[in-house]
C-alpha positions in Angstrom: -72.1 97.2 -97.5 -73.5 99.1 -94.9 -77.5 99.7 -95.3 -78.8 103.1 -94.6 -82.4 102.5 -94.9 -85.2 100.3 -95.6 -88.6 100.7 -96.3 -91.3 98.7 -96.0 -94.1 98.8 -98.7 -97.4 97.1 -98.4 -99.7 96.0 -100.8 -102.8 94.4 -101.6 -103.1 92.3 -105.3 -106.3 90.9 -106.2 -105.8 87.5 -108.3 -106.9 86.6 -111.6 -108.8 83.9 -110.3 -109.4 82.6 -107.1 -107.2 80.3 -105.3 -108.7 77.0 -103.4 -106.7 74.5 -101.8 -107.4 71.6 -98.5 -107.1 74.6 -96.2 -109.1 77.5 -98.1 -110.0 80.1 -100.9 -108.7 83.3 -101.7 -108.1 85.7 -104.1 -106.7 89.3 -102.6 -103.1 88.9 -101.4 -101.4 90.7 -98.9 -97.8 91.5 -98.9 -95.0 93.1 -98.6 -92.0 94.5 -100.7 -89.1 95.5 -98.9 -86.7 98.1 -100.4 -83.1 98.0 -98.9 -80.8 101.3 -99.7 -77.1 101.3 -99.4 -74.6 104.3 -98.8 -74.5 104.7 -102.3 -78.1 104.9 -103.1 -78.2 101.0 -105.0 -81.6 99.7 -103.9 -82.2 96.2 -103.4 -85.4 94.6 -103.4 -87.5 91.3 -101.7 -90.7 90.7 -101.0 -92.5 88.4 -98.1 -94.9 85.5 -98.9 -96.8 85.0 -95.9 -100.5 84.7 -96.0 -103.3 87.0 -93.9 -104.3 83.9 -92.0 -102.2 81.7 -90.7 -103.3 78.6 -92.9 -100.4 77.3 -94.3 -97.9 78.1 -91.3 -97.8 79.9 -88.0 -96.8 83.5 -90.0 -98.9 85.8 -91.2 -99.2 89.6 -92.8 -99.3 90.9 -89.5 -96.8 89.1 -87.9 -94.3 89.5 -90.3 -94.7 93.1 -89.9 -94.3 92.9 -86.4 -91.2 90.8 -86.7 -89.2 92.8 -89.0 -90.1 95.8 -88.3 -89.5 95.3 -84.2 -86.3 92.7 -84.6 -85.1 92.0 -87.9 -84.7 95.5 -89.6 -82.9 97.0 -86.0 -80.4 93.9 -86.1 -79.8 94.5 -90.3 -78.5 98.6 -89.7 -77.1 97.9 -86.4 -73.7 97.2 -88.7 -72.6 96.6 -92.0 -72.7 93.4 -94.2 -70.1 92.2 -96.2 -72.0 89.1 -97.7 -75.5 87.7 -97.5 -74.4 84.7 -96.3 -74.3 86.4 -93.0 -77.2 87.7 -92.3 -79.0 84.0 -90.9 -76.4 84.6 -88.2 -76.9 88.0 -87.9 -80.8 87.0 -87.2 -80.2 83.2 -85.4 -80.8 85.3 -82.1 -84.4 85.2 -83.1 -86.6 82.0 -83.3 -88.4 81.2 -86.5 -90.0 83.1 -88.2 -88.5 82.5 -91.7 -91.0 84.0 -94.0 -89.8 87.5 -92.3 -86.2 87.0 -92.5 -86.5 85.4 -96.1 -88.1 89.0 -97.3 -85.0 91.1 -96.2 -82.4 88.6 -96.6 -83.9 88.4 -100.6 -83.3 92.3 -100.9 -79.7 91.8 -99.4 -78.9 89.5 -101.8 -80.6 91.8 -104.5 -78.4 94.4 -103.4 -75.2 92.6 -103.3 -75.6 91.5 -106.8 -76.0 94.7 -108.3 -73.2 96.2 -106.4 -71.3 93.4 -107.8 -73.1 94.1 -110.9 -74.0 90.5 -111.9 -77.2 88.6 -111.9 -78.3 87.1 -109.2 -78.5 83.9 -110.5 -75.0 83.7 -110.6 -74.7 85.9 -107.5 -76.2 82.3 -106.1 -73.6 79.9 -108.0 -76.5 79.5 -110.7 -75.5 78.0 -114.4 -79.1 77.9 -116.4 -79.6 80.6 -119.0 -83.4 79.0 -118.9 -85.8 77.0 -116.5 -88.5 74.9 -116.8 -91.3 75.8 -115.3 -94.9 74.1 -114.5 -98.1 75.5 -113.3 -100.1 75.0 -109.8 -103.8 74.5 -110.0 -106.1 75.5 -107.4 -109.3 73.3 -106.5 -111.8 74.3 -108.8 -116.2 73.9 -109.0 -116.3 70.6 -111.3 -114.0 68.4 -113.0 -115.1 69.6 -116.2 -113.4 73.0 -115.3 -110.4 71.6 -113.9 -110.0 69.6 -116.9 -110.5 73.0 -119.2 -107.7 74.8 -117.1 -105.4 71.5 -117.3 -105.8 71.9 -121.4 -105.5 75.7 -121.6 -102.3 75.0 -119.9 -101.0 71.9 -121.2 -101.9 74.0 -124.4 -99.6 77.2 -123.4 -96.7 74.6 -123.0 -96.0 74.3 -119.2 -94.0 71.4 -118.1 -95.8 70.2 -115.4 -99.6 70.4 -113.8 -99.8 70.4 -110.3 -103.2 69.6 -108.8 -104.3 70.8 -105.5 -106.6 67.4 -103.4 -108.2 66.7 -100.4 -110.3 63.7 -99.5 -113.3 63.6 -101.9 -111.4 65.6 -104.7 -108.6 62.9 -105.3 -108.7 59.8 -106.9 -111.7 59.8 -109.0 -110.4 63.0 -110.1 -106.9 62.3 -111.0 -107.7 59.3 -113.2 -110.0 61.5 -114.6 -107.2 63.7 -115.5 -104.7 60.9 -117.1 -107.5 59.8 -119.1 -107.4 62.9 -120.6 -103.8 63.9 -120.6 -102.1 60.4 -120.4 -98.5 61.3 -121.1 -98.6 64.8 -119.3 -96.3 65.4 -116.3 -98.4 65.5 -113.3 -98.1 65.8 -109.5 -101.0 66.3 -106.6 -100.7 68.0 -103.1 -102.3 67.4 -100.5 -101.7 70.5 -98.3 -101.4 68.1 -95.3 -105.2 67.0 -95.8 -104.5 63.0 -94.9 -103.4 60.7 -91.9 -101.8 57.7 -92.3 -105.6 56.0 -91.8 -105.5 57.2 -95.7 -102.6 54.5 -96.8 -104.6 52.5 -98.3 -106.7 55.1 -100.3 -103.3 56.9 -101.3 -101.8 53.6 -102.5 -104.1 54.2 -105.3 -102.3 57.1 -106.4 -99.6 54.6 -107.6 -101.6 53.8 -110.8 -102.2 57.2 -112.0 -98.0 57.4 -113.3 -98.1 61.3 -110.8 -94.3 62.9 -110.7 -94.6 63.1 -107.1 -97.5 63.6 -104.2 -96.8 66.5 -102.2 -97.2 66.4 -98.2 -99.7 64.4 -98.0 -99.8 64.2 -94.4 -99.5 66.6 -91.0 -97.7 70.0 -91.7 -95.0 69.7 -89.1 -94.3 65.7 -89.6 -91.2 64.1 -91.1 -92.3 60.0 -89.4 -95.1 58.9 -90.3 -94.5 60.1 -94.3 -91.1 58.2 -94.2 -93.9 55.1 -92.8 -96.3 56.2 -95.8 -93.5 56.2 -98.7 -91.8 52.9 -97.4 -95.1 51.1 -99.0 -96.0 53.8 -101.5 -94.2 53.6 -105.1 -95.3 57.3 -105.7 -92.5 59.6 -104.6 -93.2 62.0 -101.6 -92.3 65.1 -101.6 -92.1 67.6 -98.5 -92.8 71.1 -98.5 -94.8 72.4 -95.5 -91.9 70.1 -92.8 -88.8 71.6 -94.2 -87.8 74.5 -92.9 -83.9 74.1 -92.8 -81.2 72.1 -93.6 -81.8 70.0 -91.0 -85.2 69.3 -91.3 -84.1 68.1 -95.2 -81.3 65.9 -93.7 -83.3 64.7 -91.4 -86.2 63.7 -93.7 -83.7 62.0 -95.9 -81.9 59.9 -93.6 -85.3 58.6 -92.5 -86.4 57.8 -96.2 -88.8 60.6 -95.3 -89.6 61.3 -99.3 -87.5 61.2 -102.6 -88.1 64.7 -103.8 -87.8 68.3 -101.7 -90.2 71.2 -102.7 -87.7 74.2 -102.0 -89.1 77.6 -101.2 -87.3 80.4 -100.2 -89.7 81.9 -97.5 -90.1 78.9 -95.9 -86.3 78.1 -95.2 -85.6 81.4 -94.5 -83.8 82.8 -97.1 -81.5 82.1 -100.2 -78.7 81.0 -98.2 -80.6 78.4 -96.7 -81.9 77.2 -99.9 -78.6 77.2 -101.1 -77.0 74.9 -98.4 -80.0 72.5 -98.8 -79.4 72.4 -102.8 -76.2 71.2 -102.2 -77.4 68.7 -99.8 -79.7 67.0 -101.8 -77.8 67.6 -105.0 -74.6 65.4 -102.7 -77.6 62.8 -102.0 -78.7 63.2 -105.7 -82.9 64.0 -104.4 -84.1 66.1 -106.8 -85.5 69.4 -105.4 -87.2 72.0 -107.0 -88.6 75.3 -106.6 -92.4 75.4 -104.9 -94.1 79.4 -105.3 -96.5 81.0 -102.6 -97.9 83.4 -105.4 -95.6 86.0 -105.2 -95.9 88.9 -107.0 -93.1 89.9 -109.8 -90.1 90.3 -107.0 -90.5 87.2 -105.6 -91.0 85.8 -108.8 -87.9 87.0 -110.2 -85.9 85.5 -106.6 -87.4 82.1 -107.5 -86.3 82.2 -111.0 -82.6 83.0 -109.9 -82.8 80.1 -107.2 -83.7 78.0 -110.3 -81.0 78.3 -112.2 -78.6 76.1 -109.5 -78.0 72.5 -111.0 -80.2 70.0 -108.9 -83.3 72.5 -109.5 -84.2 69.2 -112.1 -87.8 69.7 -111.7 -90.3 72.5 -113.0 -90.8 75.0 -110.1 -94.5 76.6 -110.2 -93.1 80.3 -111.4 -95.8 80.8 -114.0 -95.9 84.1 -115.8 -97.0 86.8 -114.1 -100.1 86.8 -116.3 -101.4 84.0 -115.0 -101.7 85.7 -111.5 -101.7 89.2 -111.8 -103.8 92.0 -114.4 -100.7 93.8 -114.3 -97.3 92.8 -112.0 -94.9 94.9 -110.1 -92.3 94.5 -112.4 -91.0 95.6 -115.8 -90.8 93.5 -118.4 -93.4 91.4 -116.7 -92.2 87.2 -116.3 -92.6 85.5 -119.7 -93.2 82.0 -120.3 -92.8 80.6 -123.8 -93.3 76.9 -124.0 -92.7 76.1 -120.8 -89.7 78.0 -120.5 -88.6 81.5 -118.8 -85.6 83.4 -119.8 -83.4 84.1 -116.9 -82.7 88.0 -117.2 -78.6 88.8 -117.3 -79.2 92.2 -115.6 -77.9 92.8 -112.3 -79.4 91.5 -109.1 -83.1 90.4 -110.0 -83.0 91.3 -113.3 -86.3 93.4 -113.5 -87.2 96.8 -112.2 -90.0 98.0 -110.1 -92.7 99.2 -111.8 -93.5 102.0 -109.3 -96.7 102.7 -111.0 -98.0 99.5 -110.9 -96.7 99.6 -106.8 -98.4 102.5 -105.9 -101.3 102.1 -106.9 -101.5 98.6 -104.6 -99.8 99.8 -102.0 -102.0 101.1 -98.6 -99.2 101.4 -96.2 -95.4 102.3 -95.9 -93.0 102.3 -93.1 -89.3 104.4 -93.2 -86.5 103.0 -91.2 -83.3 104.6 -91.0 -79.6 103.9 -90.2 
């Protein structure tokens, strides 16, 4: 397929609620949807996931922009593509910088879908016709609160709660928690908010029956969590250290964790995600699906990444109603009891609500073949 242009559409979405975790508290989020056109006018679309500041890795808003608009998009029309697979090595000659390529290698793959006019679930290998999904819970003013969100949740059927912790909002407040909701699937992260000085205060954790504690320690470590889960009994999982195949293979042959938070803008892209399903689903680690509060696009990307076999834990694609007043997409993302519906259109399997885009959006870019 040979892309003839792509444009570049940013927006600005206020959240229902605000966000808090260890590193900070938000509530507008800054993105961007990418639109990919073809010679025969199919459109494909991604969106990017990087945050304004660079908090939770070294991207950002800004530098994304800078990255694909400079690089990534010159290297995409410079020739055609005949599978999505190939463009990582179309953009290997640039370091990093995942969360950029991720957002226009997601529109390639939306594009090749529907010019193969099949989902792009199974565009991916995918064999769900559902998913299970849980739901990711900031940091929030009193425990009473958190424990009000936790039922209102619990209540609407979601698989699994995952609670945002940092030292002084942990312990205390996680057996608060299973007091309340003894049989409920639970899991904390720690956003990289402990050292290994904090074993013995984590060990705790190992009474409180959690699914899994989520990067507990530095962002960019892989050691000293394979030194922390050798004496803790609660599985680790890694999210912020993996950013490729390697890093996973690398984390497992050091007994690194037991579990692998998967998301696509953090590997780079579907294809990445892809080779490190297969991995772990070889080394039977169960991985699933972590979210970055993406708007409806994104959304719909995660959901098709879900439906591949070793995805055997709730990911945190909530409905869109959790997040947003009103999404970018039509029909918005549905959760009924804990479950979404994987669409069996082509590519994504939603459309762009270009109403609802507009009247976000504060910039656009053109770029033509």
């Amino acid at each position: 397929m040979s892309i003839k242009k792509v444009v570049l559409h940013k927006l600005v979405m206020r959240l229902n609620d605000p966000f808090s975790t260890s590193f900070g508290t938000f509530q507008d989020k800054e993105f961007f949807v990418v639109e990919m056109i073809d010679e025969n006018g199919v459109q494909g679309f991604g969106e990017s996931v990087a945050f304004t500041s660079p908090w939770y890795s070294e991207e950002t808003v800004k530098t994304n922009e800078h990255i694909m608009s400079d690089f990534l998009i010159p290297l995409l029309l410079s020739a055609p593509i005949h599978h999505p697979d190939e463009v990582s090595s179309r953009f290997s000659t640039i370091r990093s910088n995942n969360m950029a390529k991720s957002a226009l290698e997601g529109a390639v793959w939306d594009l090749y879908a529907k010019r193969s006019n099949i989902p792009l679930a199974k565009a991916l290998g995918g064999e769900k016709q559902q998913i299970d999904v849980g739901i990711s819970i900031g940091i929030q003013p009193t425990v009473t609160e958190l424990l009000r969100v936790i039922d209102q949740n619990v209540t609407e059927g979601y698989k699994r709660i995952k609670i945002k912790i940092k030292p002084g909002w942990d312990v205390d407040i996680l057996k608060e928690v299973r007091k309340q909701f003894p049989s409920t699937a639970l899991m904390a992260d720690a956003n990289s908010a402990y050292t290994l000085k904090d074993i013995e205060h984590l060990k705790k954790l190992d009474d409180l029956n959690l699914t899994m504690i989520e990067q507990p320690l530095a962002h960019d470590d892989i050691i000293d969590h394979a030194k922390l889960q050798s004496v803790l009994e609660t599985p680790v999982c890694l999210d912020e250290s993996i950013h490729s195949f390697d890093d996973v293979r690398h984390a497992v042959e050091l007994g690194s964790c037991k579990i692998i938070n998967v998301k696509i803008g953090r590997v780079g892209g579907l294809s990445e995600s892809k080779r490190i399903h297969d991995y772990c689903k070889e080394q039977n680690i169960p991985v699933w699906c972590g979210g970055m509060l993406e708007a409806g696009i994104g959304r719909a990307h995660n959901i098709a990444l879900t439906t591949l076999s070793q995805f055997n834990l709730p990911g945190d694609t909530a409905a869109s109603s959790r997040y947003w007043s009103k999404d970018i997409i039509d029909p918005e993302v549905l959760v009924n009891n804990g479950v979404i519906q994987v669409p069996s259109s082509p590519g994504i399997g939603y459309e762009v609500n270009w109403t609802n885009l507009e009247s976000y959006r504060v910039d656009k870019k053109v770029f033509v073949k």
